[in-house]
C-alpha positions in Angstrom: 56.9 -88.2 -36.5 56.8 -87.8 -40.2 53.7 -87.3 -41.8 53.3 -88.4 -45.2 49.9 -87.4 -47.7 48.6 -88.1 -50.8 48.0 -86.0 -53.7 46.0 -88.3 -56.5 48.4 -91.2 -56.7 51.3 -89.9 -55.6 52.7 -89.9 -52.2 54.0 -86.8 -50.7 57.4 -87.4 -48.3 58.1 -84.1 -46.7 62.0 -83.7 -46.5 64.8 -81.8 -45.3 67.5 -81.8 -47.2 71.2 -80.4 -46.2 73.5 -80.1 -49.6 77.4 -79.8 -49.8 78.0 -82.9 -46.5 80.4 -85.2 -47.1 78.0 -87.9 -48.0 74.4 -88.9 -49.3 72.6 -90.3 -46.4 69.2 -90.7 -44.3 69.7 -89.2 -40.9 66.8 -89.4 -39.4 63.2 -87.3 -38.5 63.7 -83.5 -37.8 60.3 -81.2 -37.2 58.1 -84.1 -38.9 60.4 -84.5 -42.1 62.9 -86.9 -43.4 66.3 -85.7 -42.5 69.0 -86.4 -45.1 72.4 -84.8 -46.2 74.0 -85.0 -50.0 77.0 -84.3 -51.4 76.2 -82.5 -54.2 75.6 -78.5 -54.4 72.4 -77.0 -54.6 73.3 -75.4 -58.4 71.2 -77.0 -61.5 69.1 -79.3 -60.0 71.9 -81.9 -58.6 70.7 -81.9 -54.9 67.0 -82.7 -56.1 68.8 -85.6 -58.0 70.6 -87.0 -55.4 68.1 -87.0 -53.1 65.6 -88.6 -55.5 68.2 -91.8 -55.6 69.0 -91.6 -52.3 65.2 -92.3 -51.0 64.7 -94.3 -54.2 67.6 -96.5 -53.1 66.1 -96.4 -49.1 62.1 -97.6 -50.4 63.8 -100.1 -52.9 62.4 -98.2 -56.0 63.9 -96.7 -59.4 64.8 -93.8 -59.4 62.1 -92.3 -62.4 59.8 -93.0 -59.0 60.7 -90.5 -56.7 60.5 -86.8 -58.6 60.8 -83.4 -56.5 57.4 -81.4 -56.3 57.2 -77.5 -56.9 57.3 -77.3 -53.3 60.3 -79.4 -53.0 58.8 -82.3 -51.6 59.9 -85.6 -52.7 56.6 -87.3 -54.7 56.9 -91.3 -54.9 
């Protein structure tokens, strides 16, 4: 089950992300995060972006939305 918590106004979405597949999609739950895979590499920030429009996309927001924490958690 994936547990989600709040910090102020923002929503925390724990995630696990696995760069470099062959396409950006939700797979499922895995050890109480969101399980999704992206194309693009882990190098300047481009996996963070993809996954950002990838759950953006899934929860029907904008992008601007969903932001990476310092802890790499996705923040909507």
């Amino acid at each position: 089950m994936i547990t989600l918590s709040q910090q102020g106004q923002d929503v925390l979405l724990p995630v696990k992300v696995v760069p470099k597949a062959s396409r950006d999609k939700i797979v499922g739950e895995l050890d109480g995060a969101l399980k999704s895979t992206v194309a693009a590499a882990p190098e300047k920030g481009a996996a963070n972006t993809a996954v950002c429009k990838l759950i953006a996309k899934a929860l029907g927001l904008r992008t601007a939305q969903v932001t990476v924490d310092a802890d790499h958690r996705p923040v909507i």
